[in-house]
N, C-alpha and C positions, 0 to 999 in steps of 0.2 A: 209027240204033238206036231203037227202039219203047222207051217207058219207061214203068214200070208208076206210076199215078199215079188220083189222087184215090180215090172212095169207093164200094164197095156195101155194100146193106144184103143179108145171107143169113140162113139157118136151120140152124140143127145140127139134124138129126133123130134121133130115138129112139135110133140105133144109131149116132150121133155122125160120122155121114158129113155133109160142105159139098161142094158144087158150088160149081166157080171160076165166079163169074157172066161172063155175055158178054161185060161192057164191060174184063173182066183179057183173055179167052180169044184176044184180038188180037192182043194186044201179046207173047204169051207164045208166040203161031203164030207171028209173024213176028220174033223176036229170039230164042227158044230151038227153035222147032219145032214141030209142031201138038200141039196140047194133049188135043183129044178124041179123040186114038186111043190107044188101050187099050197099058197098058204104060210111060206117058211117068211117067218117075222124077223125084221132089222130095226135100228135108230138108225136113221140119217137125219146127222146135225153139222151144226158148225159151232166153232167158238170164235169166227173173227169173220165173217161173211167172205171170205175170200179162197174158202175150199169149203167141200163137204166131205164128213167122215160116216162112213158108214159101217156100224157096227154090229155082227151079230150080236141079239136081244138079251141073250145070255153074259153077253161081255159088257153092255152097257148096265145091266141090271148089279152086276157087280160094282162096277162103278158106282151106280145110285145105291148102295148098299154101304161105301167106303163115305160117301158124301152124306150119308143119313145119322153118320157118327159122327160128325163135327158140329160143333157149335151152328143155329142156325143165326147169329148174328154175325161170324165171320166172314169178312168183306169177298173174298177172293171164291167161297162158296159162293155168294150170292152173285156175283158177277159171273160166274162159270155157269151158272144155273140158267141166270136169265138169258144169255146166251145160247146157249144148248136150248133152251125152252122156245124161243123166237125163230132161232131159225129150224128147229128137231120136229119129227113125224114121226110115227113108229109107220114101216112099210110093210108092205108084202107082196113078195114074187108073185108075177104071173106066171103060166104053164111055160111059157119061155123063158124064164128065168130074168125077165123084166121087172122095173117099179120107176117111177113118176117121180123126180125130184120137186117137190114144191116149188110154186112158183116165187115167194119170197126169197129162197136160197138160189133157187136158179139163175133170177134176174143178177141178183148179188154178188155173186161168185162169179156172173158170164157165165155160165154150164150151160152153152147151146154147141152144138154144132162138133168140131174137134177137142176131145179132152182126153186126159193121160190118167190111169188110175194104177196107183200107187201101191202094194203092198207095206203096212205098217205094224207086222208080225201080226196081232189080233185084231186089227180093223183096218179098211181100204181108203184109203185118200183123195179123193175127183177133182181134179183141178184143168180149169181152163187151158188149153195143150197152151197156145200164146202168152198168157199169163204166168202160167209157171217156168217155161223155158228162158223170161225174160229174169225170174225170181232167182234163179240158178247163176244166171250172170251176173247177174246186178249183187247178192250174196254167195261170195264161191265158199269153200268149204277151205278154209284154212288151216295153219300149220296150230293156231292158238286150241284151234276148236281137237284139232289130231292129239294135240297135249293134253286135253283135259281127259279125252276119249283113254287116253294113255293110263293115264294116271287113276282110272276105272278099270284099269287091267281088261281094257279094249285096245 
């Protein structure tokens, strides 16, 4: 299994469409399907307004499948839901391997101009290049977080 992983940098253009760069466009042919032909369906959501996750339709459909067995009165479904639902679209590539993040998430997250997208093994992470660089500072990755990772036999 091909797993989506490390960094590009991209451009949100005027009209708030990103191109999945080449080094995603692999891994994303050979574990969900090919990518550049016109038609291939994602979720792009967020759960905190402050990135967008983009996931092939397949990977999110499992999700909504793990979440359609829980209680629907449990608090932390319903808050993941309406979340995922306010700011989520289901997309689709253009022949260039394009798609339009909404304009509620876009505004929200800042997703214009300079952004970094993430590999997250099964789904891509868009985050504002100045926003998240400052995220990394301001929360570094500690010795506390390395222990627990540890203790996961990571």
């Amino acid at each position: 299994m091909s797993m989506l992983r490390g960094n590009s940098p991209a451009t949100v253009d005027d009209k708030g469409r990103i191109k999945i760069p080449a080094c995603f466009k692999y891994a994303l042919d050979s574990f969900y399907g090919a990518v550049n032909r016109e038609g291939q369906r994602f979720y792009l959501t967020s759960i905190d307004g402050q990135s967008a996750r983009l996931y092939p339709l397949s990977v999110w459909e499992a999700i909504e499948e793990k979440l359609s067995k829980l209680p629907s009165t449990l608090e932390a479904r319903k808050f993941f839901l309406e979340r995922t639902s306010y700011y989520g679209s289901e997309i689709e590539l253009d022949t260039q391997g394009r798609f339009v993040i909404q304009p509620i998430l876009r505004l929200k997250a800042n997703l214009t101009g300079e952004v970094v997208i993430l590999g997250q093994m099964d789904h891509l992470v868009i985050w504002n290049r100045t926003a998240f660089e400052g995220r990394i500072s301001a929360e570094p990755l500690t010795t506390a977080h390395l222990d627990q990772l540890a203790e996961l036999g990571i």
